[in-house]
C-alpha positions in Angstrom: 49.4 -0.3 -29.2 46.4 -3.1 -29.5 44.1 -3.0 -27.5 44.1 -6.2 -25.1 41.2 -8.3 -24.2 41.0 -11.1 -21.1 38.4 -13.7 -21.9 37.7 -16.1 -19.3 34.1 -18.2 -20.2 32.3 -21.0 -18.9 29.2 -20.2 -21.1 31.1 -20.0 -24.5 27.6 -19.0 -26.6 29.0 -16.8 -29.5 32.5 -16.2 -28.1 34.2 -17.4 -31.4 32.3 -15.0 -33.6 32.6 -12.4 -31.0 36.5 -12.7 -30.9 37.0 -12.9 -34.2 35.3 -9.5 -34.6 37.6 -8.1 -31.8 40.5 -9.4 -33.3 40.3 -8.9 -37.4 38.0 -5.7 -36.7 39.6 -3.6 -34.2 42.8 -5.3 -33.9 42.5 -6.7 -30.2 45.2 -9.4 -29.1 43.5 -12.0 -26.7 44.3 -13.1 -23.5 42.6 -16.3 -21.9 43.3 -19.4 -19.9 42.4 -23.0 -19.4 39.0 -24.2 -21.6 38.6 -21.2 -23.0 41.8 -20.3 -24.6 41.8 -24.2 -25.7 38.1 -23.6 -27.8 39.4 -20.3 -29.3 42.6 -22.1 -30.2 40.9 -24.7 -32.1 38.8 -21.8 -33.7 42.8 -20.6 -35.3 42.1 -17.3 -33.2 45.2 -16.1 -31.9 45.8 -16.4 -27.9 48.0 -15.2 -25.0 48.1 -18.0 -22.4 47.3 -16.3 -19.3 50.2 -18.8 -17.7 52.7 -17.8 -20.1 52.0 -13.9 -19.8 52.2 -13.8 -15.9 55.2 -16.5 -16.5 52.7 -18.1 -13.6 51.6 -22.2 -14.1 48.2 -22.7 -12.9 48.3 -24.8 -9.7 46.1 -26.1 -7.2 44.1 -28.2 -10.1 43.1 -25.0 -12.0 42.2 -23.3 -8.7 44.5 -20.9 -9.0 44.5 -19.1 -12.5 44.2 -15.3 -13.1 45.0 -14.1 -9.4 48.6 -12.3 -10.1 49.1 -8.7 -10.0 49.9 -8.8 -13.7 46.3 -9.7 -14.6 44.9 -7.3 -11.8 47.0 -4.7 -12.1 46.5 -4.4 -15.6 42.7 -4.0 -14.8 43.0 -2.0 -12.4 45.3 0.5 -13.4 44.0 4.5 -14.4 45.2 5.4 -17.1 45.2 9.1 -16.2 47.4 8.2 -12.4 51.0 9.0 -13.3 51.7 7.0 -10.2 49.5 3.6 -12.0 51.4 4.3 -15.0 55.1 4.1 -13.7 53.6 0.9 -11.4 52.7 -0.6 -14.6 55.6 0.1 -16.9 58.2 -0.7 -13.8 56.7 -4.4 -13.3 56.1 -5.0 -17.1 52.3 -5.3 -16.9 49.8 -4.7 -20.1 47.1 -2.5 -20.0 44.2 -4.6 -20.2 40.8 -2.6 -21.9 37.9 -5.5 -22.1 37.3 -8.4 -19.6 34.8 -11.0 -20.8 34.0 -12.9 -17.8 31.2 -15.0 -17.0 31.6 -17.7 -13.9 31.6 -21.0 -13.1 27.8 -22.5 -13.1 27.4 -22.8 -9.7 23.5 -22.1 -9.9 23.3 -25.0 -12.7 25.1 -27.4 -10.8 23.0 -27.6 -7.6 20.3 -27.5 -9.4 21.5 -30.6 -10.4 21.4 -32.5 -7.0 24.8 -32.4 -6.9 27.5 -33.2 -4.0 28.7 -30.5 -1.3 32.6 -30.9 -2.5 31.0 -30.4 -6.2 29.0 -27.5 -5.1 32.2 -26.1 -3.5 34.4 -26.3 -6.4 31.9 -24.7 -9.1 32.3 -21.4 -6.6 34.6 -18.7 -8.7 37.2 -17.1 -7.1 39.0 -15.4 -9.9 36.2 -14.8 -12.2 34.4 -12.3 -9.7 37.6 -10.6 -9.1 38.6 -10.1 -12.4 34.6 -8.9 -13.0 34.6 -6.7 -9.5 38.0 -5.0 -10.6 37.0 -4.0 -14.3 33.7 -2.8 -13.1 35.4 -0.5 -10.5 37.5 0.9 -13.2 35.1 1.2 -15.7 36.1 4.5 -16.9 39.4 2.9 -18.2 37.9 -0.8 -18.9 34.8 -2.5 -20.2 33.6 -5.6 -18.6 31.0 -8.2 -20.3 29.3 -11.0 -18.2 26.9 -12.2 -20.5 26.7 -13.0 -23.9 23.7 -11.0 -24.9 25.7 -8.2 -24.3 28.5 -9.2 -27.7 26.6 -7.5 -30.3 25.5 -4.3 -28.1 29.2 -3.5 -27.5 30.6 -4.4 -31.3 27.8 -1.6 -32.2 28.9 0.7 -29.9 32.8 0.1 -30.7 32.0 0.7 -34.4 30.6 4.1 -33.3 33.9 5.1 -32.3 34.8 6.0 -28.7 32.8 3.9 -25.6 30.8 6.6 -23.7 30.9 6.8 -20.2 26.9 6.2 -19.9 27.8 3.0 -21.8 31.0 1.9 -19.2 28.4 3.0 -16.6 25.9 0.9 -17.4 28.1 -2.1 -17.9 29.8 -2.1 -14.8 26.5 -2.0 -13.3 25.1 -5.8 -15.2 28.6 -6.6 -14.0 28.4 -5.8 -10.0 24.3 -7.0 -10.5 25.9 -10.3 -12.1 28.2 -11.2 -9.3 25.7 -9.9 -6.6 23.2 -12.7 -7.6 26.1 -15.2 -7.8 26.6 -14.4 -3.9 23.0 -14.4 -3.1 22.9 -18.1 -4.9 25.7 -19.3 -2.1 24.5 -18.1 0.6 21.2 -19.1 0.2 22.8 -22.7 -0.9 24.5 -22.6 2.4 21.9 -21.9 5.0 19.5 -24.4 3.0 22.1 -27.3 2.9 23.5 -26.8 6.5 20.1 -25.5 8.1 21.9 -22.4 9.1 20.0 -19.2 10.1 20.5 -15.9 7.6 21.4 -12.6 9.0 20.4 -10.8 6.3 17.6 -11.0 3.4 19.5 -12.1 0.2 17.8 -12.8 -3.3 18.3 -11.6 -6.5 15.5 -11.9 -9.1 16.5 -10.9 -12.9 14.6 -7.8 -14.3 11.5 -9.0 -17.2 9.7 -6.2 -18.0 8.9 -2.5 -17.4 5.1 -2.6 -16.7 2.0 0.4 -18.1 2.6 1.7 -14.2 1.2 -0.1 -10.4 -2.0 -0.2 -9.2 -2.8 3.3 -10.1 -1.2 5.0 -13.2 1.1 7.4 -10.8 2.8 4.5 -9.7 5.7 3.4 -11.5 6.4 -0.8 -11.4 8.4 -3.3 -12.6 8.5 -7.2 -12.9 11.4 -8.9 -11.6 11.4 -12.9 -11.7 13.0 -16.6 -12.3 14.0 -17.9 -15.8 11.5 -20.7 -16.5 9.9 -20.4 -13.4 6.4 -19.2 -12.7 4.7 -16.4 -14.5 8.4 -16.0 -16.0 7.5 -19.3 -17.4 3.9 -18.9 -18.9 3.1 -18.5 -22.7 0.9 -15.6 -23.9 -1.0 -16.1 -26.5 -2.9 -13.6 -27.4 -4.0 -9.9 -25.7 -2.5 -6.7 -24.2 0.5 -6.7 -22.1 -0.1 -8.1 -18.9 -0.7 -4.8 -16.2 0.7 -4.8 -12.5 -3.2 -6.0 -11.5 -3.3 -8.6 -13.8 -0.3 -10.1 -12.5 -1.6 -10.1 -9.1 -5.1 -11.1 -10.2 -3.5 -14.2 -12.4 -1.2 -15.4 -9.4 -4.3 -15.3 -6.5 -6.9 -17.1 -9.5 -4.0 -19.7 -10.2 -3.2 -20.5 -6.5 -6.8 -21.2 -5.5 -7.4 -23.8 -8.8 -4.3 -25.1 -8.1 -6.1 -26.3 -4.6 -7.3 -29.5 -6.7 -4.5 -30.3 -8.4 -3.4 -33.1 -5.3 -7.4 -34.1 -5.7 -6.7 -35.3 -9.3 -3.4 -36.9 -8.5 -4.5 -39.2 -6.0 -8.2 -39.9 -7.4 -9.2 -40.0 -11.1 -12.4 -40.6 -10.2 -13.0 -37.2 -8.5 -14.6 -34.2 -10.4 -11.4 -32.3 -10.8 -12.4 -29.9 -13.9 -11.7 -26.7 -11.6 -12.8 -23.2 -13.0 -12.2 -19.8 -10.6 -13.6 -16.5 -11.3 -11.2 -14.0 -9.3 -11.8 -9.7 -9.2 -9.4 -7.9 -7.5 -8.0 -10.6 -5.4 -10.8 -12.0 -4.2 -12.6 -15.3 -6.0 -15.9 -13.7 -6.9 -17.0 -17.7 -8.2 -15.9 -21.3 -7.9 -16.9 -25.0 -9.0 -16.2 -28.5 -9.9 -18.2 -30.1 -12.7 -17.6 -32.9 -15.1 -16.1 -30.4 -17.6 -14.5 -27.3 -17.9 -17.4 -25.6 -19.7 -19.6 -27.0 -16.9 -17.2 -25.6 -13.9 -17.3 -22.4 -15.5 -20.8 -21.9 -15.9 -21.8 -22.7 -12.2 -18.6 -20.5 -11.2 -20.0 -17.6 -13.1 -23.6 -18.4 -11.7 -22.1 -17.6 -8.2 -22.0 -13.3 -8.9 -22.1 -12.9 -12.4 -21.9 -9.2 -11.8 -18.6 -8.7 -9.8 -17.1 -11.7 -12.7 -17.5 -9.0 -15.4 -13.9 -7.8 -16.0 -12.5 -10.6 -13.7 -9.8 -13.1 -14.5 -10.5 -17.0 -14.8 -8.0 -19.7 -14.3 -8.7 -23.4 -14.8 -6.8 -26.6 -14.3 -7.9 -28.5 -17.4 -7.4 -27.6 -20.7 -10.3 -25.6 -22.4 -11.8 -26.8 -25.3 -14.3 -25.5 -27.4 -17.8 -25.5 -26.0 -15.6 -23.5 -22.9 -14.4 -21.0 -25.2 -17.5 -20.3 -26.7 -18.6 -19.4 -23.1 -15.6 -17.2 -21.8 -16.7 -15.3 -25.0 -20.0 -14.2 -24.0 -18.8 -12.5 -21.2 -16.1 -9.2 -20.9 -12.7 -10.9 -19.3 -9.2 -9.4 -18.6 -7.1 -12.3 -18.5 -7.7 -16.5 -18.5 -4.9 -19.1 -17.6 -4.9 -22.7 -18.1 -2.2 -25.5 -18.8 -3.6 -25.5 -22.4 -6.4 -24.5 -25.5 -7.7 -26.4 -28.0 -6.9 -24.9 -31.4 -10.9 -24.3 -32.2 -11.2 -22.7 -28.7 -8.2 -20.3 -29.2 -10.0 -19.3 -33.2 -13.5 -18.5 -31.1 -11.5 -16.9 -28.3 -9.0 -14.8 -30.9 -12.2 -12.5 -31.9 -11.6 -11.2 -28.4 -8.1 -9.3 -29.3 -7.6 -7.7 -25.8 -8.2 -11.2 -23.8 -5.1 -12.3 -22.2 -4.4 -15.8 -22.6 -2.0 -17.1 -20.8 -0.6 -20.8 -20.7 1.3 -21.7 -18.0 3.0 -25.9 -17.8 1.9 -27.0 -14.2 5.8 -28.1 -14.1 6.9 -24.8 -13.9 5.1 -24.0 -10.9 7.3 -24.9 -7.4 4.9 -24.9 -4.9 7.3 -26.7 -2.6 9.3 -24.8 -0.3 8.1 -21.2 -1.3 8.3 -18.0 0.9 6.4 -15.0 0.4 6.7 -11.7 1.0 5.5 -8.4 2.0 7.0 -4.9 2.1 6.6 -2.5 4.7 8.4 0.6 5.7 12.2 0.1 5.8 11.9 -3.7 5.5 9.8 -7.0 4.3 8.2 -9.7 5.9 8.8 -13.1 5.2 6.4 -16.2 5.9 6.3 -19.8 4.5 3.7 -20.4 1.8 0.1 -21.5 2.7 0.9 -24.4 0.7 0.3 -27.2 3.1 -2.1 -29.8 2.0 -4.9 -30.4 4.3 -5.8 -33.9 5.7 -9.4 -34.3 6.2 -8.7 -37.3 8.4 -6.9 -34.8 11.4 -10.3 -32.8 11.0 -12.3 -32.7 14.4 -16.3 -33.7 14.4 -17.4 -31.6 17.4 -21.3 -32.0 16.9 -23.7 -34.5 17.2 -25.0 -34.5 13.7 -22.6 -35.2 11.4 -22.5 -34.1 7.6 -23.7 -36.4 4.7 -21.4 -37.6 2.0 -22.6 -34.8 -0.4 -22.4 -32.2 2.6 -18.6 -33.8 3.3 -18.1 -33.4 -0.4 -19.0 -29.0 -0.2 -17.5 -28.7 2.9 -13.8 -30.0 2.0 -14.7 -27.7 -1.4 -15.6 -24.4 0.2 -12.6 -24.9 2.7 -10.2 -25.1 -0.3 -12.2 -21.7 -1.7 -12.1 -20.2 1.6 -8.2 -20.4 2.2 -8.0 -18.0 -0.9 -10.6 -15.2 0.6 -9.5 -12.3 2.3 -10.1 -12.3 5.9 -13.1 -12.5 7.3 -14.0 -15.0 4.6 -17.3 -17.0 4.9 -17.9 -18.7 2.1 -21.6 -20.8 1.2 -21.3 -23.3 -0.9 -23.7 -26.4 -2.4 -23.1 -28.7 -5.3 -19.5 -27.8 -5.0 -19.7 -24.9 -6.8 -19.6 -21.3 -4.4 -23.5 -19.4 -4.3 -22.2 -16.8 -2.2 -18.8 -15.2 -0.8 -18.1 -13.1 1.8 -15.0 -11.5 1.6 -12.1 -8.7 3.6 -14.9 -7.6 6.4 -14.0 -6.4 9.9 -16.1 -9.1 11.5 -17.4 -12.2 10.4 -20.5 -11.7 11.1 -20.7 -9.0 8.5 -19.1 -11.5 6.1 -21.6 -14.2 6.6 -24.6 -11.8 6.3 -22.7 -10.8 2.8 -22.3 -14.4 1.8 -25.7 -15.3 2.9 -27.5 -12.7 1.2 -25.3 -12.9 -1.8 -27.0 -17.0 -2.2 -30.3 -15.7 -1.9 -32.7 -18.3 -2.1 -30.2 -21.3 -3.1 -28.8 -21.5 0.6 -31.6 -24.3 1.9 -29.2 -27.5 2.4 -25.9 -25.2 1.6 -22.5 -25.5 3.6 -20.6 -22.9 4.9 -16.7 -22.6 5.7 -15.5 -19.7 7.7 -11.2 -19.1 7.3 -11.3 -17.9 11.2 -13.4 -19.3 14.2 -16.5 -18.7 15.8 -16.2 -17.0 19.0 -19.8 -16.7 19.5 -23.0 -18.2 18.5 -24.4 -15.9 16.5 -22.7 -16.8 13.0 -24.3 -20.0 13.6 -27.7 -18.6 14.1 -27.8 -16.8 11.3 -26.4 -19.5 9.3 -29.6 -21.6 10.3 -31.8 -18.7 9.1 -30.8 -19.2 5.6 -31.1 -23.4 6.0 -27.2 -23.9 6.0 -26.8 -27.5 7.1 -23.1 -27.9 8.1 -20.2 -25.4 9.0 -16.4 -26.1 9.1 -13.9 -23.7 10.4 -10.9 -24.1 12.3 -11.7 -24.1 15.7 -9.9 -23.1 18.7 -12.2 -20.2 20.4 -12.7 -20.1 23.9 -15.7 -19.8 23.7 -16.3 -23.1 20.9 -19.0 -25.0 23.0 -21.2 -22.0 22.9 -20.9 -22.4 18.6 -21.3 -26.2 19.1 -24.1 -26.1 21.1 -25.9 -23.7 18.8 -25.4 -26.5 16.6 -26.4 -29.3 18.3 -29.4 -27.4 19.3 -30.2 -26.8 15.4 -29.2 -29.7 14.0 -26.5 -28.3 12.3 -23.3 -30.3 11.6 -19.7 -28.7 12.7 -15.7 -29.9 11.4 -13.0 -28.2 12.9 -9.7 -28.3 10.7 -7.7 -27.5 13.6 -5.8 -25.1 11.3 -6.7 -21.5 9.9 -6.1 -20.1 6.4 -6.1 -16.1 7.4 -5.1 -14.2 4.0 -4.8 -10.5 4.6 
């Protein structure tokens, strides 16, 4: 007897050359419905009308297709139950052995903007079912939901007899294939009704095996979005990007990424942003007229931790910048683009990792995050807000100069992207010292200070947390800091402001705190 295939496809990549292999190969008879036995029709591949084998019209406009126990219990049936058999020979059924399903494009479509009653009627119903009933008898039946998969199993039919590990493995992509299907309408659902989730529901498609985690004991993996983020960014040149790196690339990214809205809504302002990061922590910072510029004052802040780092700018970088990131041992540096000259300077560097990554594929908007912990996550919206410098509070008498307006708005962007307790000095927007993951900010000012040395005279400093006593202020004056912003909201703030009113020191409140831990 031929073996029988159901083919039911929205995505119909490759499905003629696949079928005509089944069929002229090994001998398969197909069985499909609707637009798909229509395209394989006009391909003169032979097709059993699902309608005319269950002697069943489709009704409900299409709704209502493959649900009849012919199609089902043909799936579903074991071939080695005595009891299946007789079911199946008494009611006339077909074995069926292969079930090419993939489903409606739901995902596309809202992606699209598109209409609730739209949304509604690109969710499958028979498709999962068909794919949920091979998979469960994948012993007896193979299931295919994607059409990278055509060629593996052709290969693996030539060898002869499917293994088991094979089956296995396919059921799996099959119960992972409608498990992120589900996860898509749900999370469609609470987002376009403002409904409240019970449970935790994403799905992110598997990218890569990585060298091993943060140490090499530690096994990891990278899971992510098709075109989306790091998913989305271009590697140029260099080793394969390491579980650090990753994590490096994502914290340098989001903190030049701070500017972005500043070039948007003023072409005037110096927006060529360069950020020095090691491990996690932005280790140097600035603005300057060019990217080579931005980079050289960045790396003037601690040249010493910025050996080994990881540099991300929001300009393109051209030659003379090149020529610079040369001169110096990197791991990894990001940007929207290179100039060709800057990539043949940077290419005698064979392990730097260059990565490009199109500003367009990066949602900022509407982002969570999350953390694991034992026998759960934590989930919190991005940090992503943009700050508005006209809600900021001036609490002291003395108030900051243009320039010293200019540092403080800078080292407040810087500072979001510093582990707590984060003091950060900055002058000339560009970062001199930064004071980063202490258990009191004290101790991260003294670091920050000291760090500056003797370039702190007329220097600003942002603190991510506020001041509950006067003593950060104090020692701020020692070192001839002139202005201070942090978010306020101490009981104990007049004592900070008077320290500053008393020095001469000007004090913003942003009213809002960046804590990163």
């Amino acid at each position: 007897m031929s073996p029988l295939a159901l083919i039911s496809v929205s995505d119909k990549t490759n499905i003629i050359d696949f079928s005509k292999v089944l069929v002229k190969e090994f001998g398969y008879k197909i069985l499909s419905s609707g637009g798909t036995a229509k395209h394989l029709i006009d391909a003169n591949i032979p097709v059993i009308k699902v309608s005319e084998y269950t002697n069943s019209p489709e009704i409900l406009e299409g709704r209502v297709k493959t649900l009849h126990p012919k199609i089902h219990g043909g799936i579903l049936a074991k071939r080695s139950n005595k009891i299946h058999l007789d079911d199946i020979k008494k009611n006339n059924i077909d074995l069926i052995d292969l079930v090419v399903v993939n489903l409606y494009p739901f995902k596309q479509k809202i992606e699209t903007n598109c209409s609730w009653e739209e949304a509604i009627e690109n969710i499958d119903i028979g498709g999962p079912s068909m794919i949920r009933s091979a998979a469960k008898n994948h012993q007896d039946v193979s299931v295919l939901v994607n059409n990278n998969q055509y060629e593996k199993f052709i290969q693996e039919l030539r060898k002869g007899t499917l293994t088991n590990s094979y089956k296995t493995e396919l059921a799996l992509r099959a119960f992972e294939h409608t498990t992120s299907y589900d996860a898509a309408i749900s999370n469609w659902l609470v987002k376009e009704k403002n409904l409240e989730s019970n449970i935790h529901i994403q799905t992110f498609p598997f990218i890569r095996n990585l060298r091993y985690g943060e140490n090499p004991h530690q096994k990891a993996s990278w899971y992510g979005l098709n075109n989306t983020g790091w998913n989305s960014a271009k590697q140029l040149q260099g080793k394969e990007l390491s579980y650090n790196n990753i994590l490096d690339l994502e914290s340098a990214l989001s903190t030049v990424l701070e500017f972005e809205y500043d070039q948007k809504q003023d072409s005037s302002t110096i927006t060529n942003a360069a950020v020095i990061l090691k491990h996690n922590n932005p280790c140097g910072a600035a603005l300057a007229a060019s990217p080579s510029d931005a980079f050289k004052e960045a790396l003037n802040c601690d040249s010493t931790s910025a050996f080994g780092g990881i540099v991300a700018f929001n300009n393109n970088v051209d030659l003379a910048t090149a020529e610079l990131l040369s001169n110096i041992f990197l791991e990894c540096v990001v940007a929207p683009s290179f100039d060709n000259n800057a990539l043949e300077v940077l290419n005698n560097k064979k392990n730097l990792r260059l990565l490009q990554i199109n500003r367009d594929n990066i949602k900022m908007g509407n982002r969570s995050t999350f953390k694991s912990i034992l026998g759960g996550i934590l989930e919190q919206d991005i940090d992503n807000e943009i700050d508005q410098p006209n809600k900021w509070s001036y609490v002291t008498e003395t108030k900051p100069s243009t320039e010293e307006f200019n540092d403080l708005r800078f080292s407040w962007k810087i500072c979001k992207h510093v582990k707590s307790n984060a003091i950060v000095i900055a002058k000339n927007l560009k970062t001199i010292g930064i004071g980063a993951g202490q258990m009191n900010r004290v101790g991260a000012a003294k670091i920050a200070l000291d760090s500056a040395k003797k370039y702190t005279n007329g220097a600003v400093l942002a603190s991510d947390g506020f001041f509950p006593f006067a003593d950060s202020v104090e020692i701020a004056n020692q070192y001839g800091i002139k202005a201070i912003i942090q978010p306020g909201g101490s009981l104990r703030d007049k004592e900070s402001i008077d320290m500053c009113n008393k020095l001469g020191i000007s004090m913003i409140f942003t009213n809002k705190r960046h804590f990163l831990h």
